[in-house]
N, C-alpha and C positions, 0 to 999 in steps of 0.2 A: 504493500500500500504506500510504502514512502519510495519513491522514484529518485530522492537524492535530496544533498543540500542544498536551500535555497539561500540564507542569507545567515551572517551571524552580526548581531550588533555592540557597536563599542559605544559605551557612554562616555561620554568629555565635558569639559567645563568649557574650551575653545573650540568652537565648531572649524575654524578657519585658519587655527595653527593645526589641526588634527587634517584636513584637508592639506596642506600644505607639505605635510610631513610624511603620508600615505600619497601624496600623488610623486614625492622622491623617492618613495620606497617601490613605487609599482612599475613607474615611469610611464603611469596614465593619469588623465585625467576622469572628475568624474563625471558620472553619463548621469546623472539623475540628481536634482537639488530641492527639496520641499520642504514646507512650514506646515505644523499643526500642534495647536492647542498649548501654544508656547514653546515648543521645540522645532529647533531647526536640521534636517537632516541633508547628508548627502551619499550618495551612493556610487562605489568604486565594482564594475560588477568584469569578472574576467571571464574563462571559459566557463567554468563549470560551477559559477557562484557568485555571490555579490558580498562585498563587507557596506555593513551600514552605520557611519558614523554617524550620532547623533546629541545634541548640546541644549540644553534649555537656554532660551534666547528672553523669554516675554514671562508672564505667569500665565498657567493654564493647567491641569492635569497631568498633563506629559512634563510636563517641565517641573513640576512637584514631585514625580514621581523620579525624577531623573537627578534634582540635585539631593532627595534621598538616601540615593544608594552611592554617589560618588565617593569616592574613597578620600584620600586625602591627597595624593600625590593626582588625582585628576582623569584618573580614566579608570576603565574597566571592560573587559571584556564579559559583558552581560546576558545575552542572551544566544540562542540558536533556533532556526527556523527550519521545520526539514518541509522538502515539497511531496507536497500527493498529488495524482492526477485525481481524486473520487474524494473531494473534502467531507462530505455528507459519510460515505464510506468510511471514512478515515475517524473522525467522528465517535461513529458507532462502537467503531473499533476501542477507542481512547476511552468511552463509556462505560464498554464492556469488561475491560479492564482495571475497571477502579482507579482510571488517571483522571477522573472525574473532569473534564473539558470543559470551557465556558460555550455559551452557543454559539452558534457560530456567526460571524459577521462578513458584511459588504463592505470594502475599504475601498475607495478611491484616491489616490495620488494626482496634485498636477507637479509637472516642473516647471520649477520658479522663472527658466530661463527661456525654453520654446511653447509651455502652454501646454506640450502634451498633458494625453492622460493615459493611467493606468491602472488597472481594476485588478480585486481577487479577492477570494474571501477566505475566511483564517478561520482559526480557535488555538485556545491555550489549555493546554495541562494544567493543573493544578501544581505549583511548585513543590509545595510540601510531598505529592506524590511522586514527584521524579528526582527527589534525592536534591532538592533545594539549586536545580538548574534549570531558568527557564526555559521551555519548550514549545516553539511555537509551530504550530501544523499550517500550510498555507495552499492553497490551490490559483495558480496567477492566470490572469484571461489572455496574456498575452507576453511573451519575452521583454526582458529588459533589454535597452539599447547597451550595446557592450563601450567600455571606458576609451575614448582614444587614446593611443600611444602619444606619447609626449618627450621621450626621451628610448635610449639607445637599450636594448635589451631587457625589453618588462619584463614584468611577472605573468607566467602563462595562468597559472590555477590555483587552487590548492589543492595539497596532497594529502593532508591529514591537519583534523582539530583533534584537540586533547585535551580529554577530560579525567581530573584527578581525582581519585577514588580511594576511602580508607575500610571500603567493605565491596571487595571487587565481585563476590560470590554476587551481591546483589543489583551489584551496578551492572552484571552480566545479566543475569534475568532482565532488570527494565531494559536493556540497548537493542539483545538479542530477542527471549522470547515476547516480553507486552510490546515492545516496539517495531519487533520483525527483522531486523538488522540483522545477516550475514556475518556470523563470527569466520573471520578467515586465517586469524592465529590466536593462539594461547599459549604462552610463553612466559616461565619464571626464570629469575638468578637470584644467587643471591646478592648479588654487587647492585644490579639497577632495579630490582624488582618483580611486577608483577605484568605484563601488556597482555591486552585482548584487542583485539583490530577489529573492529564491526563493518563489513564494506557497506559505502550510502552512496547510489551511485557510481561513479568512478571515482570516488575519493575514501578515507577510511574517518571514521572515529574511533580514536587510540584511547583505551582506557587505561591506565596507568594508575598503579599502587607501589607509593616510594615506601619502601621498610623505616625508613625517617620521618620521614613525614608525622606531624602528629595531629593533622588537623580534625577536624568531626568527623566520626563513623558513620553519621548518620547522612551528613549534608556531602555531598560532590561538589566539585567546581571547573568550571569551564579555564583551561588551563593557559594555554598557547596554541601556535599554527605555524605548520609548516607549510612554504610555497614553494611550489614547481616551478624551474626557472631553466633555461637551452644551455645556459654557458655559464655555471657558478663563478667560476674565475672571471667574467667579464661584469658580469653583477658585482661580483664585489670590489672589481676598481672604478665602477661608476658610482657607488656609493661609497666608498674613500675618498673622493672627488668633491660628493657633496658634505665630508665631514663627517658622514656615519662610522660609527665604533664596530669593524667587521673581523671575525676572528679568519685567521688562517684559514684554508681550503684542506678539509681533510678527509679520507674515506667514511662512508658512512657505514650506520652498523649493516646495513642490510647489503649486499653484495653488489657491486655493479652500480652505488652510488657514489655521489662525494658533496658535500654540504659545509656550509657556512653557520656558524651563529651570529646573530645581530646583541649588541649589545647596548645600543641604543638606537634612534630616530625609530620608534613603534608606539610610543606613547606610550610605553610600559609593559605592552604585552611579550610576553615572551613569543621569539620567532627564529625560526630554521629556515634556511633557504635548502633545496632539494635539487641535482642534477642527477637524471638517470646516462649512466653512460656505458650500460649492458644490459640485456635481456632480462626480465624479468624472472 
């Protein structure tokens, strides 16, 4: 029933230093820019997904609900959208499961800058039942226009979101069986833990249990992301270029990769860059 990722959203205090700082990181600009109910949003949307920055600007509901939950250093990687082609479907599904779902709603979008518009209709999980991560289900009437390239080797996609878990037995159950989600590995160490890869789409959600970690057993959290990228080594001296903090280029753990981490310009989210350069 879920077809893939549709969108994940970053809360910010700066709608337009978080645009600025994601259009260097991507080397696009974004394809979508709207205002509601005191929030200002923009949208960076690549192959296979969309990130959606979003900032309270005015007062209104969204914008209460948004300087809320801000952290203190200023952002947040908050919530995740997966796409269904059957919302009503999907719905039932979330019902019947005891993810108890709001009803479902008609949203329309315009953009601030050509007037388009964009329609679809959504519902939400109940947080408290999905392990204190929100989750939003959406069904869109129609594709998002993709980011233009703006500079020298974007970012193609994302590879994997990662969500941190301190009761992985049960954060497998919601991903895999109430959600439907394709476990396509399960794998322990003891040195980094515990992963379970759920495929969504062509991209993964990686669950993750650090043996360190001491946070709630109860609550998850939406962690970091890793982006697919043609030429790691060229990524990372166009963002040395513009001042970003890029580690060395070095094998990755899964074979036939090689990957960067960002140590800054993300607004805090933690982030991997992803080059495949072998067969799968």
């Amino acid at each position: 029933m879920i077809i893939g990722l549709d969108h994940v959203v970053i809360l910010l205090e700066d709608l337009e230093a978080g645009i600025a700082t994601y259009q260097t990181l991507f080397a696009r600009a974004p394809a979508w820019r709207s205002t509601s109910d005191g929030a200002a949003m923009a949208i960076f949307t690549v192959a296979n997904m969309s990130v959606e920055l979003m900032a309270p600007v005015g007062h209104g509901p969204a914008a209460d609900r948004i300087r809320a939950v801000l952290p203190e250093q200023g952002a947040t990687l908050a919530s995740i959208c997966f796409r269904t082609g059957d919302i009503a479907k999907m719905h039932r599904r979330l019902d019947r499961l005891a993810l108890k779902p709001d009803p479902i709603a008609e949203v329309e979008s315009r953009d601030t800058e050509t007037g388009a518009t964009l329609s679809w209709k959504r519902t939400r999980a109940a947080t408290d039942a999905t392990r204190g991560v929100r989750q939003f289900f959406l069904e869109l009437s129609d594709e998002r226009p993709m980011s233009p390239v703006v500079g020298d080797v974007p970012f193609l996609g994302l590879d994997h979101i990662v969500v941190a878990t301190q009761d992985p037995e049960r954060a497998a159950a919601l991903y895999g069986a109430r959600l439907g989600l394709d476990m396509a590995l399960d794998r322990s160490n003891p040195d980094w833990g515990h992963l379970m890869f759920f495929r969504c789409g062509d991209l993964i959600v990686e669950v993750v249990h650090r043996p360190d970690d001491k946070a709630d057993k109860n609550r998850d959290k939406l962690w970091g992301m890793t982006w697919r990228v043609a030429d790691v080594g060229a990524v990372r001296e166009r963002l040395l270029a513009a001042h970003v903090n890029v580690s060395e280029v070095r094998n990755g753990r899964k074979p036939g990769t090689r990957v960067v981490s960002l140590r800054d310009g993300t607004c805090g989210i933690p982030t991997l860059l992803i080059e495949r350069t072998g067969k799968d």
